[in-house]
C-alpha positions as CSV (number, residue, x, y, z in Angstrom):
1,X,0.0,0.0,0.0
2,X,2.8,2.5,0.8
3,X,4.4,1.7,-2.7
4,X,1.0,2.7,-4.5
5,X,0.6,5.8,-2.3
6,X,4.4,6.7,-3.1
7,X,3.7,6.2,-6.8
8,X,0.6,8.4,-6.9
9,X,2.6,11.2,-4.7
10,X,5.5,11.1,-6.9
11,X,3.0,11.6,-10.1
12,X,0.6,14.0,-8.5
13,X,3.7,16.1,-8.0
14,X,5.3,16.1,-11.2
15,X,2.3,17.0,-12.8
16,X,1.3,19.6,-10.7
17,X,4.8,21.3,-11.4
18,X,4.3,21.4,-14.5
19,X,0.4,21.8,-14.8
20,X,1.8,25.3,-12.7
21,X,4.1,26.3,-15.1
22,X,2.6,25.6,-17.8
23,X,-1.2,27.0,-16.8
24,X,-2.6,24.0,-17.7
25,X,-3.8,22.3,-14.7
26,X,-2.1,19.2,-13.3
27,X,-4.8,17.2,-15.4
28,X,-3.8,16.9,-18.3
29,X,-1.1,15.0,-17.3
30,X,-2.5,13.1,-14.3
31,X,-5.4,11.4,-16.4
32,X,-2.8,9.8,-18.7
33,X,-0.7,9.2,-15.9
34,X,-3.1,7.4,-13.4
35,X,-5.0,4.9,-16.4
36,X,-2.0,3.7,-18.1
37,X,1.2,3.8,-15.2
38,X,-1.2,3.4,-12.0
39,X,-3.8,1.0,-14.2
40,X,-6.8,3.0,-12.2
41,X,-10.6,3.2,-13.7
42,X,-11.2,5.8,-16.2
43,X,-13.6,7.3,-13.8
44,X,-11.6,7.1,-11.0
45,X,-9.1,9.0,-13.3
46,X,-11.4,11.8,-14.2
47,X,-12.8,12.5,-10.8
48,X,-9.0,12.7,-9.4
49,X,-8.0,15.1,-12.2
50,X,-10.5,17.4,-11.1
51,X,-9.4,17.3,-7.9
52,X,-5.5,18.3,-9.1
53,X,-6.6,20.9,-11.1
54,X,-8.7,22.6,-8.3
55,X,-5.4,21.6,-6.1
56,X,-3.2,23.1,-8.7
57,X,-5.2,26.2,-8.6
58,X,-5.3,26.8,-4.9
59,X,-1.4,25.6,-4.8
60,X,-0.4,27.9,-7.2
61,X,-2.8,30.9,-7.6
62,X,-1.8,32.1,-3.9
63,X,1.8,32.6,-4.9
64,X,1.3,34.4,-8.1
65,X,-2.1,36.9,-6.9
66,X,0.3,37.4,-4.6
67,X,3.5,38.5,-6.4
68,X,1.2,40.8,-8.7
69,X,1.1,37.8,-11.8
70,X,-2.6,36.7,-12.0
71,X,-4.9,39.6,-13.8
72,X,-7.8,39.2,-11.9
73,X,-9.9,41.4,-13.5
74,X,-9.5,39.6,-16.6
75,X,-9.7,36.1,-14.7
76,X,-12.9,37.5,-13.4
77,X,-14.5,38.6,-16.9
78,X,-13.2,35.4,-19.1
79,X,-14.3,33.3,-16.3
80,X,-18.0,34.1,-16.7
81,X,-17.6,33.0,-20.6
82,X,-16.0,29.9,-19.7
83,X,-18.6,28.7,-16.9
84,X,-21.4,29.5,-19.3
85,X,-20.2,27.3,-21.9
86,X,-19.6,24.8,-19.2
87,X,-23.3,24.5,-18.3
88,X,-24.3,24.4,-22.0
89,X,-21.6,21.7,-22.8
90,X,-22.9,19.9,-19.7
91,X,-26.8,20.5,-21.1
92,X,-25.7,19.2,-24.5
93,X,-23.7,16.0,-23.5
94,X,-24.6,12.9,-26.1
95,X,-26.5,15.3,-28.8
96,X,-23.4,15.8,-30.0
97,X,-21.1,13.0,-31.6
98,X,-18.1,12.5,-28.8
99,X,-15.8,11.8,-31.8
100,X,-16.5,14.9,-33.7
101,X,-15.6,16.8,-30.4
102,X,-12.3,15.3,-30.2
103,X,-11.0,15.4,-33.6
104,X,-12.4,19.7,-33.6
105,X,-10.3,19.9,-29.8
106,X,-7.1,18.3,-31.7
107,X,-7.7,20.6,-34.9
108,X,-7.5,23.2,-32.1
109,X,-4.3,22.0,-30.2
110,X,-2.5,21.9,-33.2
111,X,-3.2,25.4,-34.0
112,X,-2.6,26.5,-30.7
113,X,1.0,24.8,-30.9
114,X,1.6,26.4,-34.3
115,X,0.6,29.8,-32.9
116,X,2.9,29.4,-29.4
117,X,5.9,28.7,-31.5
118,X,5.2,31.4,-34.2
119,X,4.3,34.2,-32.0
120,X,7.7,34.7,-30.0
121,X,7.4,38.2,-28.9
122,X,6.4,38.7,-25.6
123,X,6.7,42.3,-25.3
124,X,3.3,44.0,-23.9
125,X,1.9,46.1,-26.0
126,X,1.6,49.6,-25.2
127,X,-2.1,50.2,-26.5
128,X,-5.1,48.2,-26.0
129,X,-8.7,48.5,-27.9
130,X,-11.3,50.7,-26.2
131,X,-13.5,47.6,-24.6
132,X,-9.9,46.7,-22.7
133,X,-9.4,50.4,-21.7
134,X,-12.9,50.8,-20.7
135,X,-13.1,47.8,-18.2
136,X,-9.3,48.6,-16.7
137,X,-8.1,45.2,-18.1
138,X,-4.5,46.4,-18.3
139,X,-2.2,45.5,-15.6
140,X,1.3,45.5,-14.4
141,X,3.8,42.5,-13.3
142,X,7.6,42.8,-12.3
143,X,9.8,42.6,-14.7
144,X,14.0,40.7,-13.8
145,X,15.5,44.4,-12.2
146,X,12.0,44.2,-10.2
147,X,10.4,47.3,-11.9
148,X,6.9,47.1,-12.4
149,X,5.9,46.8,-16.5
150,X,2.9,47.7,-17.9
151,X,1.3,46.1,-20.4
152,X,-2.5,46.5,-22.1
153,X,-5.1,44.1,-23.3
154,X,-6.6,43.6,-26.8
155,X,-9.5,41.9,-29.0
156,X,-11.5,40.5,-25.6
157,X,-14.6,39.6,-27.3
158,X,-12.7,37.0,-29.6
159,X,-10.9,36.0,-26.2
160,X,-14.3,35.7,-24.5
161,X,-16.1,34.0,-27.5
162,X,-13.2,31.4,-27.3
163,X,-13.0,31.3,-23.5
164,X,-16.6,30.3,-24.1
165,X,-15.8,27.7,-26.8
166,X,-12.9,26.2,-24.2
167,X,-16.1,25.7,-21.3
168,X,-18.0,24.3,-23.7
169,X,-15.4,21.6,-24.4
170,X,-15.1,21.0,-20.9
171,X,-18.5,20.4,-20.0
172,X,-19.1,17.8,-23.2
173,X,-15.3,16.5,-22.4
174,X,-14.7,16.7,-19.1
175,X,-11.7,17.7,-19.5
176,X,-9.6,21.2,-18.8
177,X,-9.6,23.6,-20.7
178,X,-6.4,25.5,-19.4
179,X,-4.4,24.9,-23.1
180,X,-7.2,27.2,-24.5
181,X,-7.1,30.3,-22.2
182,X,-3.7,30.1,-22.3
183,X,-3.8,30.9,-26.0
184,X,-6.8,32.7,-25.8
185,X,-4.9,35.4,-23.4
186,X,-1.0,34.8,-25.2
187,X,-2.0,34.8,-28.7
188,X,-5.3,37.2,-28.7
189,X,-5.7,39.0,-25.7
190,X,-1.6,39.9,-26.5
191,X,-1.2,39.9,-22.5
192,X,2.0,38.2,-21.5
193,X,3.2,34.6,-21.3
194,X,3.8,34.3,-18.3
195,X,1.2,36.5,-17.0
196,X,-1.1,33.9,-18.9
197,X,-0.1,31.1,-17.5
198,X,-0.7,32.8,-13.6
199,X,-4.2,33.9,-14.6
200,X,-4.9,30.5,-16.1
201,X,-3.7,28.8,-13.0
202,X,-6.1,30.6,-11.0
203,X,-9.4,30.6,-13.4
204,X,-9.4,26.7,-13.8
205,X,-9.9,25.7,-10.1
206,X,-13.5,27.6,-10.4
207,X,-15.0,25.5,-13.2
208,X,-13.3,22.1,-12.4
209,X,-14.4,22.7,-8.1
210,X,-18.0,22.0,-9.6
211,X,-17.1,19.1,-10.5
212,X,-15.0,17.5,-8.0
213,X,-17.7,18.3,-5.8
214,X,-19.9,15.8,-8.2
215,X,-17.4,13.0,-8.2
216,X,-16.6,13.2,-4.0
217,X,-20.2,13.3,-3.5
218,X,-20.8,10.2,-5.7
219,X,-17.7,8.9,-4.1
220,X,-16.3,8.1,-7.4
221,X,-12.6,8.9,-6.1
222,X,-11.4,6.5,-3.1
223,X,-9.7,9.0,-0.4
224,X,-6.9,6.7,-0.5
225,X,-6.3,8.1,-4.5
226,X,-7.6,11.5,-4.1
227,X,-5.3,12.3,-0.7
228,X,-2.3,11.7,-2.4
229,X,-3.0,13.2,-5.5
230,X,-4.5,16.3,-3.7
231,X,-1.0,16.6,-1.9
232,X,1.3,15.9,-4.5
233,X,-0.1,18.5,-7.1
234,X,-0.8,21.2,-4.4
235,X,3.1,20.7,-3.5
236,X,4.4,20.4,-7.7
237,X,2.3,23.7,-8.2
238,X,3.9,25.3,-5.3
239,X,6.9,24.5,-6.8
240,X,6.4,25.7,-10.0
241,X,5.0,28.7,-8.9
242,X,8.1,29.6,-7.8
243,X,10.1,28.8,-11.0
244,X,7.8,30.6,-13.7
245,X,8.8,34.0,-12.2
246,X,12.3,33.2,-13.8
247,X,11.7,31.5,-16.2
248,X,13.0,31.6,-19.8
249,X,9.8,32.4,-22.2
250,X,11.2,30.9,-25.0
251,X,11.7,27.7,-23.2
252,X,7.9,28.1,-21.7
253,X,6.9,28.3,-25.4
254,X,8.6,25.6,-26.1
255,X,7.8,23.3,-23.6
256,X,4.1,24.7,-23.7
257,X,4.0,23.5,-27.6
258,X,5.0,20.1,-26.9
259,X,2.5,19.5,-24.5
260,X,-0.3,20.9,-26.6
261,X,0.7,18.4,-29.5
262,X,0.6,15.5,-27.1
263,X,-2.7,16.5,-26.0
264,X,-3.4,17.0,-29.5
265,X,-2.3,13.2,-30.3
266,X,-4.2,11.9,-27.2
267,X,-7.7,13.7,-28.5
268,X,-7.0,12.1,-32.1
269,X,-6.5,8.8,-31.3
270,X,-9.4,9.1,-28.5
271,X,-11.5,9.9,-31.6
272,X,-10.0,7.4,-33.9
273,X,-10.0,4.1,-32.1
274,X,-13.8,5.0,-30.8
275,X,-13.0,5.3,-26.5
């Protein structure tokens, strides 16, 4: 029993660390991790995915809100998008053909990895359109000689309308959604990597609590799974919380692109071999 616990610890906290950095949730990578290396139910899985990426939230949003990373007004506008297309992705699960879902989510991954790599300058822009200016979406983070830099936000409806897009694919899914408003914000929005990847962290607990909730209160997730793997990926994203402040951006692009095409060869085959 210690062995299995030690395993799920050892996972829980790698992905978390990089689900932090990344601000993609330690479930993308525990889902994987937990059906094919731990050999655990698919539901099982799932329900303990949604508790990492709640844990990687909490674990990793505290840091950044409070080292001035996360934009919390735009966390707060996107957010209402995103948990609106939850609920109508949730409403319209099975009208929909699952496998026409995941080969449109890889389309998407794909494109988001094309975009990361292509769009290597990270410099804030100066200007934002009026809707940005109007709501105060700009914001500030420190920059390496610990000055604050300001930077301003741009085309949010397009970011909303695919913030809404990314809940919708979560509630038919059930999966996170943290790949998409993590290009939604670098690539659209033009706010900065890094700055994405904090305010990511710290929108996806709220739509993925709602459904922890569900699988605890079902008790779909054994508290001998979900205590480890609530541990491990609170302490990987504390972790990582700590590194993304330094970190290279080219190598965050980098690193963020691969993971996006794995996703994107997970959600292909998903669709292709019928699970």
């Amino acid at each position: 029993m210690f062995s299995i616990l030690s395993y799920l610890l050892l996972l829980s906290v790698l992905a978390g660390f990089v689900g932090a950095l990344s601000g993609l949730g330690g479930g993308v990578f525990i889902v994987p991790a937990l059906v094919i290396l731990a050999h655990l139910p698919m539901p099982v899985a799932i329900g303990a995915s949604l508790i990492s990426v709640v844990a990687t939230s909490a674990g990793a949003s505290v840091a950044y809100v409070r080292d001035g990373w996360t934009n919390l007004r735009v966390a707060m506008l996107l957010e209402c998008a995103t948990v609106t297309g939850a609920v109508l992705g949730a409403y319209l699960v099975g009208l929909i053909p699952t496998w026409v879902l995941e080969l449109l989510f890889a389309a998407m991954m794909l494109e988001t990895a094309y975009s990361s790599l292509k769009n290597q300058d990270d410099r804030p822009i100066a200007t934002g359109d009026g809707f940005a200016r109007r709501l105060a979406l700009g914001g500030k983070y420190p920059g390496p000689d610990g000055r604050q830099i300001h930077y301003e936000v741009t085309d949010v409806p397009v970011g909303a309308a695919l913030m809404l897009l990314a809940g919708l694919m979560s509630g038919l899914l059930g999966i996170g959604s943290g790949a998409l408003k993590v290009m939604a914000m670098d690539s659209l929005m033009r706010l900065p990597l890094k700055v994405s990847s904090a305010t990511s962290n710290f929108m996806i607990g709220v739509t993925a609590g709602a459904g922890a909730l569900v699988f605890l209160a079902r008790g779909s997730v054994p508290a001998v799974v979900a205590a480890p793997v609530a541990l491990g990926v609170t302490a990987g994203a504390l972790a990582g919380s700590r590194i993304l402040p330094r970190a290279n951006v080219r190598v965050l692009r980098l690193g963020f692109a691969a993971i996006v095409l794995l996703i994107a060869a997970e959600m292909g085959w998903r669709a292709a071999s019928g699970i």
